[in-house]
VEXPAZA-316028 format. One record per residue: residue number from 1; z, y, x of N, C-alpha, C, O in turn. Coordinates in Angstrom, 3 decimals, padded with zeros to 6 digits, m for minus. Layout:
<pts>
PT   n     n.c3     n.c2     n.c1    ca.c3    ca.c2    ca.c1     c.c3     c.c2     c.c1     o.c3     o.c2     o.c1
PT NUM        Z        Y        X        Z        Y        X        Z        Y        X        Z        Y        X
...
</pts>
This chain:
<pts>
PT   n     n.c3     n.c2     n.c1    ca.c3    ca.c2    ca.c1     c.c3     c.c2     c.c1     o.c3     o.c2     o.c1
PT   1 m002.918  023.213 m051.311 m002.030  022.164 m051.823 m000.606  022.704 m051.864  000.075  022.691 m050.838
PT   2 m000.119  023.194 m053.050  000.771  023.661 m053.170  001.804  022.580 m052.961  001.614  021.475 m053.468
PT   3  003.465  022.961 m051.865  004.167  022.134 m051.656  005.753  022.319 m052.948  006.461  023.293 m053.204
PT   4  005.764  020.887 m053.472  006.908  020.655 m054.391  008.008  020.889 m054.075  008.196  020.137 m053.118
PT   5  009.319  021.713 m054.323  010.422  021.947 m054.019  011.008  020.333 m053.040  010.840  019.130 m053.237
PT   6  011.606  021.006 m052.158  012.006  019.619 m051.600  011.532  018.637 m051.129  012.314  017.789 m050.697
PT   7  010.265  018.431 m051.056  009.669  017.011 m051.047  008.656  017.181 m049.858  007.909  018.141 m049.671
PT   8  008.784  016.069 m049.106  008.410  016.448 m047.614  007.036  015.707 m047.829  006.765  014.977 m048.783
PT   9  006.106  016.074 m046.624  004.468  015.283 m046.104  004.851  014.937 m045.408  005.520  015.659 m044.668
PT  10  004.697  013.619 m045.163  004.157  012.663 m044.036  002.801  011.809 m044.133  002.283  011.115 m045.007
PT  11  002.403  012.264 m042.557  001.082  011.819 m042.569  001.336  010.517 m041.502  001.903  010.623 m040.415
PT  12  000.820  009.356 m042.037  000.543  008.165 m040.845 m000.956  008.041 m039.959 m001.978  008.104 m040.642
PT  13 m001.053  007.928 m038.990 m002.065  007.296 m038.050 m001.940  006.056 m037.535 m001.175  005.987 m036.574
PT  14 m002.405  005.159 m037.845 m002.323  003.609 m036.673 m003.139  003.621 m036.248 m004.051  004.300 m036.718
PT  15 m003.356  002.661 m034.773 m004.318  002.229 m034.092 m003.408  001.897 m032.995 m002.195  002.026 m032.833
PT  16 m004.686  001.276 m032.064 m004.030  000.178 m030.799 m003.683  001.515 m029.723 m002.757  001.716 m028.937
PT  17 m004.673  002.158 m030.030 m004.004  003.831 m028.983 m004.217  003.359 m027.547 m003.343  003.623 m026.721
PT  18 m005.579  002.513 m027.093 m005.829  001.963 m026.176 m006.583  002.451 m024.828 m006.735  001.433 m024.152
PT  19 m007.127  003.584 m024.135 m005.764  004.787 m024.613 m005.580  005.804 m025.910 m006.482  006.205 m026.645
PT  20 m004.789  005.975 m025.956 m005.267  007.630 m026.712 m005.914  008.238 m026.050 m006.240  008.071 m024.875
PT  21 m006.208  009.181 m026.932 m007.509  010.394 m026.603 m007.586  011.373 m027.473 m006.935  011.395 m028.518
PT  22 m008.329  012.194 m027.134 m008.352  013.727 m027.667 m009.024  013.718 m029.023 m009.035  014.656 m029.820
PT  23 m009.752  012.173 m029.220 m010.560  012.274 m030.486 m009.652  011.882 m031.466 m009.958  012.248 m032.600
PT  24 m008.468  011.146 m031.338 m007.359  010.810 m032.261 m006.798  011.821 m032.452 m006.600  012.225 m033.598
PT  25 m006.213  012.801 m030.850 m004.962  013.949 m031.334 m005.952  015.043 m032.110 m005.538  015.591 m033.131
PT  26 m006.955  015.265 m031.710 m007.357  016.400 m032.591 m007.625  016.140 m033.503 m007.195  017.093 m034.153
PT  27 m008.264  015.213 m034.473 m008.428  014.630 m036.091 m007.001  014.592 m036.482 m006.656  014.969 m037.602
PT  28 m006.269  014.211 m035.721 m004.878  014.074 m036.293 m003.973  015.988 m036.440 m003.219  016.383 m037.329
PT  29 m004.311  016.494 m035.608 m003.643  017.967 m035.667 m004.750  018.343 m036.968 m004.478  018.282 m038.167
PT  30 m005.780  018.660 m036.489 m006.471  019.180 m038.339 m005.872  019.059 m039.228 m005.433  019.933 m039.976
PT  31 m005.680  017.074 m039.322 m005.042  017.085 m040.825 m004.005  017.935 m041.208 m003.847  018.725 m042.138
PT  32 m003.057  017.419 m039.850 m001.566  017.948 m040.371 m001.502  019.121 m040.809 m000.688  019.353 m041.702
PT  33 m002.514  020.395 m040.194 m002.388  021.546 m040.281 m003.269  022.124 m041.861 m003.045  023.195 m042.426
PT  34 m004.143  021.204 m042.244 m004.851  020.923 m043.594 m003.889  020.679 m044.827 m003.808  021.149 m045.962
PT  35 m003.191  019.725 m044.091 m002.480  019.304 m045.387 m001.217  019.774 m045.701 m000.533  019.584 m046.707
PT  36 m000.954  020.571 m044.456  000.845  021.100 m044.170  001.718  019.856 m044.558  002.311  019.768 m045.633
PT  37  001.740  018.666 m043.325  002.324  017.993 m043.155  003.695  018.235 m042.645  003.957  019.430 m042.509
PT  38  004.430  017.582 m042.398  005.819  018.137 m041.921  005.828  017.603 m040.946  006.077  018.248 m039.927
PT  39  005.597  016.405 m040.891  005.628  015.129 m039.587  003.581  014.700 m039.998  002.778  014.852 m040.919
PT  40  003.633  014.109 m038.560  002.219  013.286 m038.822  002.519  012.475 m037.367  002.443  013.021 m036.266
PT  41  002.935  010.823 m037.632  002.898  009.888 m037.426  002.238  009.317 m036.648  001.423  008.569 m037.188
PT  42  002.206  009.332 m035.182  000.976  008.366 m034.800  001.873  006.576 m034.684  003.073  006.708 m034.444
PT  43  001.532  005.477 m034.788  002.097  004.369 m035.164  001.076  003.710 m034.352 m000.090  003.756 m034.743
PT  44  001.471  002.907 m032.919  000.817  002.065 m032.246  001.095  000.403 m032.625  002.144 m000.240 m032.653
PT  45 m000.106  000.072 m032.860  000.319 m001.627 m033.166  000.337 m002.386 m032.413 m000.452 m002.494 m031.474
PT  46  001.397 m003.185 m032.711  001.352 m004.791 m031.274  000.304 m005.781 m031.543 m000.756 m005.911 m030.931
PT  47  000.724 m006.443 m032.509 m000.845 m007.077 m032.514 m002.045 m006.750 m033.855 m002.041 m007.153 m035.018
PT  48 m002.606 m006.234 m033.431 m003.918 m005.478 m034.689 m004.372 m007.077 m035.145 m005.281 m007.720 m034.619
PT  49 m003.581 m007.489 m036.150 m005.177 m008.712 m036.784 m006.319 m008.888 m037.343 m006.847 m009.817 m037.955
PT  50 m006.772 m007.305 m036.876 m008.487 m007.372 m037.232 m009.590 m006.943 m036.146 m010.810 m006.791 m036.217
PT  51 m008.640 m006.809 m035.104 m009.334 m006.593 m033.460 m008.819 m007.099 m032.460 m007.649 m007.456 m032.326
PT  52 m009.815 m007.161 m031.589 m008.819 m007.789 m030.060 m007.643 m007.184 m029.279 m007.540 m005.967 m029.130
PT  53 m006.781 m008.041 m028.795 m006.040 m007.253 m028.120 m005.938 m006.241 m026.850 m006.653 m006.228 m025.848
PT  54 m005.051 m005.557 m027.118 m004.708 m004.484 m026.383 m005.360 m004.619 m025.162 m005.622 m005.811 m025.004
PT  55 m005.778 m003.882 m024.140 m005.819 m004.524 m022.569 m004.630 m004.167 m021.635 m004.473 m004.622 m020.502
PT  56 m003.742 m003.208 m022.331 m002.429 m003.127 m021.705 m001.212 m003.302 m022.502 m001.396 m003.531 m023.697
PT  57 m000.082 m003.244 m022.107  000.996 m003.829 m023.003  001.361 m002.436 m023.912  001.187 m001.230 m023.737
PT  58  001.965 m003.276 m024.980  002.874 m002.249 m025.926  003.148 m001.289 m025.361  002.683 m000.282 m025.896
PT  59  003.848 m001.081 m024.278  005.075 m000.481 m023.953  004.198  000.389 m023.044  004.600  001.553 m023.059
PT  60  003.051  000.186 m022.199  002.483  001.164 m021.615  001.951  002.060 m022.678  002.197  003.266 m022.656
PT  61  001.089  001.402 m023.784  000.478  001.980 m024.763  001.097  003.282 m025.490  000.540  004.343 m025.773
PT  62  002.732  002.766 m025.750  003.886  003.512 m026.358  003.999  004.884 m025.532  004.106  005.965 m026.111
PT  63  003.971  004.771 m024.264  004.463  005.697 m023.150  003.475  006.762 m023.481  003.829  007.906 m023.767
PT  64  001.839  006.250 m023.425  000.933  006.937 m023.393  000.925  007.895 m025.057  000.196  008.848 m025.334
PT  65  001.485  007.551 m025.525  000.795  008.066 m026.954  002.201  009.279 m027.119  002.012  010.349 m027.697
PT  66  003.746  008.861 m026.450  004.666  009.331 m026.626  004.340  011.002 m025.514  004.678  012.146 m025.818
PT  67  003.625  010.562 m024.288  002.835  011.881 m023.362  002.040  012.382 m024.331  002.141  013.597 m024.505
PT  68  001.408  011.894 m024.892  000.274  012.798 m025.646  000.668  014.134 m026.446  000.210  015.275 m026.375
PT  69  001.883  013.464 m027.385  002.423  014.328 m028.491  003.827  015.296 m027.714  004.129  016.375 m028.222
PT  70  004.235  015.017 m027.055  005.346  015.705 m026.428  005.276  017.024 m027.007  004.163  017.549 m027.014
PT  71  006.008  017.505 m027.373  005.608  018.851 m027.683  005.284  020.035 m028.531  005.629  021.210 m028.657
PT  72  003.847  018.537 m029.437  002.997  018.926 m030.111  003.868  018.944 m031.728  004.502  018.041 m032.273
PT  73  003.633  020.117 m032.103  004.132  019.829 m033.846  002.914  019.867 m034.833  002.030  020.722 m034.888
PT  74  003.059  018.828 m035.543  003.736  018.376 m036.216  003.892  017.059 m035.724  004.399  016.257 m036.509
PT  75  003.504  016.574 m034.371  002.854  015.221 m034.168  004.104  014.858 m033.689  004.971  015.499 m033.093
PT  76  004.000  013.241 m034.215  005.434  012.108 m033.585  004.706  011.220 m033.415  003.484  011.155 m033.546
PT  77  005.668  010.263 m033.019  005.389  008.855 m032.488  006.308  008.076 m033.292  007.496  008.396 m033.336
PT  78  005.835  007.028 m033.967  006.733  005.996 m034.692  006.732  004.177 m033.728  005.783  003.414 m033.907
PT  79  007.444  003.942 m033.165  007.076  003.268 m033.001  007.475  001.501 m033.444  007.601  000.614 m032.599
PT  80  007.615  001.310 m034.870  007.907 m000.155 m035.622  007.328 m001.065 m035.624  007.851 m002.159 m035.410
PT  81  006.302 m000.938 m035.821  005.121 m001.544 m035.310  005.234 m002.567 m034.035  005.043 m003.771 m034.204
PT  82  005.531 m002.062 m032.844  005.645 m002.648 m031.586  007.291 m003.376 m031.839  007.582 m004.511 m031.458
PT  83  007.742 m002.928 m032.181  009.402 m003.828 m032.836  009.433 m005.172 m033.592  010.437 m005.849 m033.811
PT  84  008.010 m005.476 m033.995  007.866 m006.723 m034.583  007.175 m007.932 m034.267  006.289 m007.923 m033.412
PT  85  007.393 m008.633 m034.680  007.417 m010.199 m033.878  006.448 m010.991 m034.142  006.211 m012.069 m033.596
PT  86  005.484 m010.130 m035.544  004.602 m010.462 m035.962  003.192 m009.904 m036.262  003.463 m008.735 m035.990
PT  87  002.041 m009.868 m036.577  000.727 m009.205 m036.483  001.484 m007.700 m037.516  002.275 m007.849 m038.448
PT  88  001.136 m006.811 m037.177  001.169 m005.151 m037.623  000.154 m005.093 m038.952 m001.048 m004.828 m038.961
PT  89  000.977 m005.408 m039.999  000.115 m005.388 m041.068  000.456 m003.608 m042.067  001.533 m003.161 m042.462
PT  90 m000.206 m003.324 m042.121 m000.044 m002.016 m042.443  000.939 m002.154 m043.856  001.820 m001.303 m043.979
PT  91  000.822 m003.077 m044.789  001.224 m002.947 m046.192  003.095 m003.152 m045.244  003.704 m002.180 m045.690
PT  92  003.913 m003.783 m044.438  004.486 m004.139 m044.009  005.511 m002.250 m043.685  006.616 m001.826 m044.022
PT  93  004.605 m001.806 m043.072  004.701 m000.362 m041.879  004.882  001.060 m043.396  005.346  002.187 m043.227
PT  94  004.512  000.660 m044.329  004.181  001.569 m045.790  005.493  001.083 m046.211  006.350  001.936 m046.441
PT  95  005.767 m000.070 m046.338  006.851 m000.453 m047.231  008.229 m000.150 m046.548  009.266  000.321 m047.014
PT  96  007.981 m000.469 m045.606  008.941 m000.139 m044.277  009.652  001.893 m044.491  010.779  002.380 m044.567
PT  97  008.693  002.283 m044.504  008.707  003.944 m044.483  009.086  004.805 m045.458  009.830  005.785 m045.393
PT  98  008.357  004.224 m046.582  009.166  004.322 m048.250  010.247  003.555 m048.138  010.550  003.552 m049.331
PT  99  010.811  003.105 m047.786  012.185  002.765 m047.700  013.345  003.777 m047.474  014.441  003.683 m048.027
PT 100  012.891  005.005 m046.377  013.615  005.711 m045.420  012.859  007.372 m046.235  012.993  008.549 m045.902
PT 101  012.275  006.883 m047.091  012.025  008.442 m047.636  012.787  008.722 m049.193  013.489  007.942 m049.836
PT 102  012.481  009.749 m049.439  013.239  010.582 m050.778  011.873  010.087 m051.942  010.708  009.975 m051.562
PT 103  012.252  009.882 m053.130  011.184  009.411 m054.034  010.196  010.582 m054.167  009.471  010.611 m055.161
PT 104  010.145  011.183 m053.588  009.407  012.760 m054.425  008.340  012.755 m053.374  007.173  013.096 m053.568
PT 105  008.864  012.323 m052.211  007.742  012.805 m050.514  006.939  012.222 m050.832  006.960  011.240 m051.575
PT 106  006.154  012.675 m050.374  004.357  012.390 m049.755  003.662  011.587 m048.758  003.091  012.283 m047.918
PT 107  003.559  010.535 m048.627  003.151  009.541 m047.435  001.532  009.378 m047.789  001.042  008.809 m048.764
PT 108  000.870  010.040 m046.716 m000.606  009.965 m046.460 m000.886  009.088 m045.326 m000.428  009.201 m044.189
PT 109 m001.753  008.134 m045.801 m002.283  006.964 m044.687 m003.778  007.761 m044.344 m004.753  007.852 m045.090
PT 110 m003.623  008.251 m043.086 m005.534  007.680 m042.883 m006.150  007.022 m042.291 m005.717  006.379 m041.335
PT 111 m007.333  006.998 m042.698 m007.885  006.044 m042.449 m009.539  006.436 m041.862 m010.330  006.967 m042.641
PT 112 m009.919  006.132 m040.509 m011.697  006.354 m040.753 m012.177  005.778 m041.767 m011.565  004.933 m042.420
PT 113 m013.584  006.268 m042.055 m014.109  005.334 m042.850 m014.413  003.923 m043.127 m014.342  003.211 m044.129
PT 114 m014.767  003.758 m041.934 m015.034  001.828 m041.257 m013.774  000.993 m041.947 m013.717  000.284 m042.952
PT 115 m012.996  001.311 m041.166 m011.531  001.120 m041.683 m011.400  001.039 m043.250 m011.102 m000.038 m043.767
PT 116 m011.652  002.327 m044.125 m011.066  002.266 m045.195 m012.575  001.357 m046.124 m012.453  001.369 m047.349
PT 117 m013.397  000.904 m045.770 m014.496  000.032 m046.129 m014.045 m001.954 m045.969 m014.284 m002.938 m046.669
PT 118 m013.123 m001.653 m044.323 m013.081 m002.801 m044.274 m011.725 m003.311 m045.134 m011.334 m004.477 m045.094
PT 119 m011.040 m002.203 m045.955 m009.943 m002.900 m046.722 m009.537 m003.910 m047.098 m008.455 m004.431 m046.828
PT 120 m010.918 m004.538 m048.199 m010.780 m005.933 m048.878 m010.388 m006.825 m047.877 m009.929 m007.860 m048.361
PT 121 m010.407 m006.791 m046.282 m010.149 m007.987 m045.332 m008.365 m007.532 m045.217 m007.472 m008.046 m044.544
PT 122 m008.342 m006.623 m045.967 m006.406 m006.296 m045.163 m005.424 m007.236 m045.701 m005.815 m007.882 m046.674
PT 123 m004.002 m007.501 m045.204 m003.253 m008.053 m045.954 m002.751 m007.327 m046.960 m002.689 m006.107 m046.804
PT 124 m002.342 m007.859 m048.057 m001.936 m007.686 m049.733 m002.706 m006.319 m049.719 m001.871 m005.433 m049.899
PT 125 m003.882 m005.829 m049.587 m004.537 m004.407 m049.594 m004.134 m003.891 m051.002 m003.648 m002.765 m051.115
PT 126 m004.293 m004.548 m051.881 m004.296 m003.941 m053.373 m003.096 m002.730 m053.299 m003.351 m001.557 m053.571
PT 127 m001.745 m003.206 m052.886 m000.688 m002.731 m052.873 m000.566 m001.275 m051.743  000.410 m000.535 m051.621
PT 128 m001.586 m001.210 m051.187 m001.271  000.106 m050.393 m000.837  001.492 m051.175  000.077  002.268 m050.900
PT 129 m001.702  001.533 m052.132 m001.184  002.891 m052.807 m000.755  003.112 m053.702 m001.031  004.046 m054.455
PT 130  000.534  001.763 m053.905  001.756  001.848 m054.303  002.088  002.726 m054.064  002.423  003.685 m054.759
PT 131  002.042  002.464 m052.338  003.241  003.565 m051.482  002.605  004.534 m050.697  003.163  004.758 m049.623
PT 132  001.442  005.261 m050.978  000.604  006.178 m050.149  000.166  006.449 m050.601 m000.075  005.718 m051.561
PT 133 m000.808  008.345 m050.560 m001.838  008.696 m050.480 m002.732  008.016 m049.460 m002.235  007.768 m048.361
PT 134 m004.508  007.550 m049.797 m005.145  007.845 m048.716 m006.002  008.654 m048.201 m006.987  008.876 m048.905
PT 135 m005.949  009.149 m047.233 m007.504  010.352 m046.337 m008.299  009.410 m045.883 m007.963  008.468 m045.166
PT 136 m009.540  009.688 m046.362 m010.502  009.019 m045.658 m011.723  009.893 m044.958 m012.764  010.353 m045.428
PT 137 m011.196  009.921 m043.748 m011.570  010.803 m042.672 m013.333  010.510 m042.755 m013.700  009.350 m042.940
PT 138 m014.204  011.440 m042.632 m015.724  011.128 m043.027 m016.452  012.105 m042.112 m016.116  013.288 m042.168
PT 139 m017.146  011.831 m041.510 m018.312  012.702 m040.728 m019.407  012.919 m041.682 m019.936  012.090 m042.424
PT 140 m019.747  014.596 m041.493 m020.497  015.080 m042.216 m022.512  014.627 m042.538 m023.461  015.091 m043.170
PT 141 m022.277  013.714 m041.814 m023.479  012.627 m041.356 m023.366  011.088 m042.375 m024.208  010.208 m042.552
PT 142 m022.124  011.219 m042.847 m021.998  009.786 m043.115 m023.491  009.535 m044.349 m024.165  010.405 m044.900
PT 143 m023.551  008.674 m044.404 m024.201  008.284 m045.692 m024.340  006.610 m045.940 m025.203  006.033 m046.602
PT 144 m023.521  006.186 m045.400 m023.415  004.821 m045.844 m022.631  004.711 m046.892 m021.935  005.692 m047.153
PT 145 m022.535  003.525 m047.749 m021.551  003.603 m049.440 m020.932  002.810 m049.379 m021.360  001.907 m048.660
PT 146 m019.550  002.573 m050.046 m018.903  001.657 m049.698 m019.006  000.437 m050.431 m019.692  000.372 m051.451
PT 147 m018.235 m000.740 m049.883 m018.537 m002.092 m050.547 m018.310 m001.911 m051.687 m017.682 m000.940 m052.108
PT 148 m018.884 m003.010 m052.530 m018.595 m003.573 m054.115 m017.269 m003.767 m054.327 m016.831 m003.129 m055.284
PT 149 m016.397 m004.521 m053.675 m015.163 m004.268 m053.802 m013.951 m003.196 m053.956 m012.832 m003.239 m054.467
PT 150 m014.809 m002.087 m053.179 m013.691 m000.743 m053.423 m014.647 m000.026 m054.207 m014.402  001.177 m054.119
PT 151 m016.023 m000.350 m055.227 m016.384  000.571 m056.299 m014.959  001.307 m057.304 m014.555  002.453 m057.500
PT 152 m014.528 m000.105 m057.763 m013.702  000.171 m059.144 m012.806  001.001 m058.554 m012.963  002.138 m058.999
PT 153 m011.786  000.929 m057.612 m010.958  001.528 m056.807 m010.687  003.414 m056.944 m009.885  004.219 m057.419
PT 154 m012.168  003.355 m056.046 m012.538  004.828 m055.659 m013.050  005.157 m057.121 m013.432  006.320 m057.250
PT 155 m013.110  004.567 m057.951 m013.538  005.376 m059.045 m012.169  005.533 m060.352 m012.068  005.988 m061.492
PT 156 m011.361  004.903 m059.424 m009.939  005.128 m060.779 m008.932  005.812 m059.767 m007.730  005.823 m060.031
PT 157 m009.339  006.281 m058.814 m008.253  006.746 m057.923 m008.535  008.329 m056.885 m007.798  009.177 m056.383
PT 158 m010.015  008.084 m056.953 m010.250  009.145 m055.816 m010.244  010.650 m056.591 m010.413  010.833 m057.796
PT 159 m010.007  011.655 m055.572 m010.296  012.900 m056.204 m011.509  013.719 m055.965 m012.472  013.457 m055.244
PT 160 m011.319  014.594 m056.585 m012.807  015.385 m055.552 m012.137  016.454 m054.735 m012.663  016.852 m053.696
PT 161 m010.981  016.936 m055.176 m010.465  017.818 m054.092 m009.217  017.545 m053.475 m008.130  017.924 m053.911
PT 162 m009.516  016.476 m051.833 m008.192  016.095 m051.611 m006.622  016.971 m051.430 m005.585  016.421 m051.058
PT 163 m006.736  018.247 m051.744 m006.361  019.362 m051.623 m004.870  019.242 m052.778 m003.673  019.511 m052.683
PT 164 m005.880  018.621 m053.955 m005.096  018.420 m055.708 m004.495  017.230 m055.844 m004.051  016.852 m056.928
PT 165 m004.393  016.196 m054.228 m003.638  014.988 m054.441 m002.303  015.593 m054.987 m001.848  016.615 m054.475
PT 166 m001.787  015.075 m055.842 m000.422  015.191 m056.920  000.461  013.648 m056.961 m000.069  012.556 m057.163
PT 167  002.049  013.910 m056.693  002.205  012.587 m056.537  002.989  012.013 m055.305  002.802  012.524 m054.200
PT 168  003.893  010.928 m055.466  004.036  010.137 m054.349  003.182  009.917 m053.585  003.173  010.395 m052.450
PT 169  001.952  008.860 m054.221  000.911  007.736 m053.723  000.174  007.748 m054.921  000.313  008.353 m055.984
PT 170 m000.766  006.814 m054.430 m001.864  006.413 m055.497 m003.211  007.209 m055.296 m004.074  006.529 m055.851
PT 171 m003.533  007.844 m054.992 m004.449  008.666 m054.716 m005.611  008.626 m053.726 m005.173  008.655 m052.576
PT 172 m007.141  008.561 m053.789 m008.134  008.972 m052.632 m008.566  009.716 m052.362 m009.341  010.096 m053.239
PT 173 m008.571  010.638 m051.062 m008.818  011.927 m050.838 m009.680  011.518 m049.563 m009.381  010.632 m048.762
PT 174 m011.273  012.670 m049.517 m011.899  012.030 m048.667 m012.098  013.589 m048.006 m012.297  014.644 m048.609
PT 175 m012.006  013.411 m046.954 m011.420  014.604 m045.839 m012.932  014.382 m044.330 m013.204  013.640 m043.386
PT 176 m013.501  015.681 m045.087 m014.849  015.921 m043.659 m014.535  016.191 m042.550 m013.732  017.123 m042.595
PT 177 m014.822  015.735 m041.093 m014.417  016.239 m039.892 m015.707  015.881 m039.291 m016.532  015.036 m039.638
PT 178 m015.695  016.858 m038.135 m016.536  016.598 m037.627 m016.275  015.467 m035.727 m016.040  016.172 m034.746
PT 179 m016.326  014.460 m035.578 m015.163  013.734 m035.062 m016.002  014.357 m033.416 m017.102  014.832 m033.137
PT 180 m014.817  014.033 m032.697 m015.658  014.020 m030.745 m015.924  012.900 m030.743 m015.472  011.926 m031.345
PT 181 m017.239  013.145 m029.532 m017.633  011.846 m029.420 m016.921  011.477 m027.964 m017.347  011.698 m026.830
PT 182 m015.599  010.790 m028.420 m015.416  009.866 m027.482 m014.373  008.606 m028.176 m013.615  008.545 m029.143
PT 183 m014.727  007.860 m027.306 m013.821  006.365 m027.955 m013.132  005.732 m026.435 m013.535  005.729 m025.272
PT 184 m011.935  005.233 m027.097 m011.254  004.464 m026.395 m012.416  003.571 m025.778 m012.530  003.901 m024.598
PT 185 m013.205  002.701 m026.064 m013.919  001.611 m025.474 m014.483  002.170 m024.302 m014.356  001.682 m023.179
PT 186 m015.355  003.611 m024.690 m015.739  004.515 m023.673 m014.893  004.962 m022.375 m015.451  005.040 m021.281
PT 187 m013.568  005.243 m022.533 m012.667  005.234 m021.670 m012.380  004.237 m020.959 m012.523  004.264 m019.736
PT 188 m011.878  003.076 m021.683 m011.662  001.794 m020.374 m012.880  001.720 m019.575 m012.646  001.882 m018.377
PT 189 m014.036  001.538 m019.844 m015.433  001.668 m019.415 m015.638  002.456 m018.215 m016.158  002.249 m017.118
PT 190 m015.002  003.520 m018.842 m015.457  004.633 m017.352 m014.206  003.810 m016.069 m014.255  003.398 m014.910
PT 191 m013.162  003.932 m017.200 m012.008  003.530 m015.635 m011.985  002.443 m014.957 m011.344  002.050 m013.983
PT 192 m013.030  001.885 m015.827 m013.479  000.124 m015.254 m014.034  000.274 m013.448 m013.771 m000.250 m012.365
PT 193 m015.200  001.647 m014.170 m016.389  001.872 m013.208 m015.421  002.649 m012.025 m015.321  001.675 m011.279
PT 194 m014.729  003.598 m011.414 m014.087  004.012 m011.032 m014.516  005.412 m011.492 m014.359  006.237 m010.591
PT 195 m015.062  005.977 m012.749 m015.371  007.307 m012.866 m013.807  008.016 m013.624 m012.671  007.583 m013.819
PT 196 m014.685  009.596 m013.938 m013.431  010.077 m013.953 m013.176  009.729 m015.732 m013.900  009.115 m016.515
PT 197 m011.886  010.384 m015.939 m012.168  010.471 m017.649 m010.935  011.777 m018.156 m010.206  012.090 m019.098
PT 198 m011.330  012.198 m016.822 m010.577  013.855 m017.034 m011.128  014.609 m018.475 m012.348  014.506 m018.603
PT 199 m010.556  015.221 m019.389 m010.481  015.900 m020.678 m010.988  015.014 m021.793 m011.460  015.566 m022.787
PT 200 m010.942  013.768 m021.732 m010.704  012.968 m022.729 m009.900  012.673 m023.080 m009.714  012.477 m024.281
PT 201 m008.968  012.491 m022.089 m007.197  012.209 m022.724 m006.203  013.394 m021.967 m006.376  013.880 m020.849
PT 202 m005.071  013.705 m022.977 m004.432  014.897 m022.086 m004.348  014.486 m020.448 m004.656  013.403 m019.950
PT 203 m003.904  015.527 m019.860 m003.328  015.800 m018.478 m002.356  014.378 m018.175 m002.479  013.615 m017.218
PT 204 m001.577  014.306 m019.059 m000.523  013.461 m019.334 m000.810  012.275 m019.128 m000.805  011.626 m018.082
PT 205 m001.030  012.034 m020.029 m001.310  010.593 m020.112 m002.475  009.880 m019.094 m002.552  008.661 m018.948
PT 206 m003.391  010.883 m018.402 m004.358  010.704 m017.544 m003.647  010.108 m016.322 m003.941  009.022 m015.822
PT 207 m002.504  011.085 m015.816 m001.563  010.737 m014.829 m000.815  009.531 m015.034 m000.805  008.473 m014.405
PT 208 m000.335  009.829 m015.817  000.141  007.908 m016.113 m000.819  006.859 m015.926 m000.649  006.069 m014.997
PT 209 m001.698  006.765 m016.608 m003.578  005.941 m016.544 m003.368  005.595 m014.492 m003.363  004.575 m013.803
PT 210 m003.228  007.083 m014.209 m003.508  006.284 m012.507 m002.045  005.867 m012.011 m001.915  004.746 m011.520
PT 211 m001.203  006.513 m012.091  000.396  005.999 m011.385  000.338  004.340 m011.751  000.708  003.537 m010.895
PT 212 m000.249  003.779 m013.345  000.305  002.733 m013.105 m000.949  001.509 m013.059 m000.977  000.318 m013.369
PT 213 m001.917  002.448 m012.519 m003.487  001.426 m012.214 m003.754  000.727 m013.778 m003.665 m000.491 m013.934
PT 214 m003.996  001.400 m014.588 m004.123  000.863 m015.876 m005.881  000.593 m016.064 m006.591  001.329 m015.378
PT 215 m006.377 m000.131 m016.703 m007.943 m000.105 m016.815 m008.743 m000.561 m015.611 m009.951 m000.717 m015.789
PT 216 m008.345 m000.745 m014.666 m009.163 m001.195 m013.413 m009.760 m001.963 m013.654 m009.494 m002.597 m014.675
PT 217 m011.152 m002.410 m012.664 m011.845 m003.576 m013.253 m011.204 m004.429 m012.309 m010.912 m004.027 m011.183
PT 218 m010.916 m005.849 m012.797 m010.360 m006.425 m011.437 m011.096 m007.043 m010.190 m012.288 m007.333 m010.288
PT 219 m010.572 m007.198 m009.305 m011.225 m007.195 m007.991 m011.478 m008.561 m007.800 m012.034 m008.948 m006.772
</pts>
């Protein structure tokens, strides 16, 4: 993917980041390093309105995701999302960002697949790739198809080589990984039980997890 004079990549990630984990930072370093991102975004939401809430607050959540990336390039932390007063609607967080960029840059949303299936439920969805490329992150296993609703979509928008996305936005690029198997749900779970959940989430953020008794089951 040849890069345009001047014109920067940014890649976004959302999620509740409940905790983070190694299966987010590493899908997320691939890309960046795939796509020669400049920045790649992780964006924690305050309130997700298509899942339950958090089991810890914003602000622990923030801490944890801000340990994760320390360091790491290309990876940041945005955190606007948690600044608002109202449900974290992604079309909101896009419009927000193209605001603060140069017309020429590159804003890539991704998305798992689940996610980019459950679109038709998003707010104003149509309008996302106004202001974005999307990745739609896919395990080499997948074989489920997507709804009737995103037929017409993926067929006036997607590419075959997300490589040749060209462009502000507008674009579907569907990007193979092979994901770890671990999930946040899996994590509170273990820390529920009192087990360990050493090399699922950095060093970092593990230590934080116990300094501030996060996940316990209660007594």
């Amino acid at each position: 993917m040849p890069k345009r004079n001047g014109a920067r990549r940014i890649g976004i990630l959302g999620g509740t980041f409940d905790p983070v984990h190694i299966g987010h930072l590493r899908g997320a370093l691939e890309v960046a390093e795939q796509f020669r991102l400049d920045e790649l975004r992780l964006v924690p939401s305050a309130r997700p309105p298509h899942r339950e809430a958090p089991q810890v607050s914003a602000e622990q959540r923030l801490a944890m995701v801000e340990l994760a990336v320390a360091g790491v390039e290309p990876l940041r932390v945005d955190d606007r999302e948690l600044k608002r007063e109202k449900p974290s609607y992604t079309i909101d967080t896009l419009e927000s960002l193209r605001g603060e960029l140069e017309v020429d840059d590159q804003l890539f949303l991704l998305l798992g697949w689940d996610a980019f299936c459950g679109l038709p439920t998003w707010h104003r969805w149509e309008e996302l790739l106004l202001h974005c490329h999307m990745l739609v992150l896919q395990r080499p296993d997948a074989d489920s198809e997507a709804p009737e609703a995103l037929r017409n979509l993926l067929a006036a928008r997607s590419v075959n080589d997300p490589q040749a996305i060209e462009g502000a936005a507008g674009q579907i690029g569907f990007v193979w990984q092979t994901p770890l198997a671990v999930s946040a749900t899996q994590i509170r779970q273990l820390l529920a039980e009192g087990r360990s959940v050493r090399y699922l989430v950095p060093d970092s953020v593990l230590t934080y997890i116990h300094a501030h008794g996060l996940y316990r089951a209660p007594n």
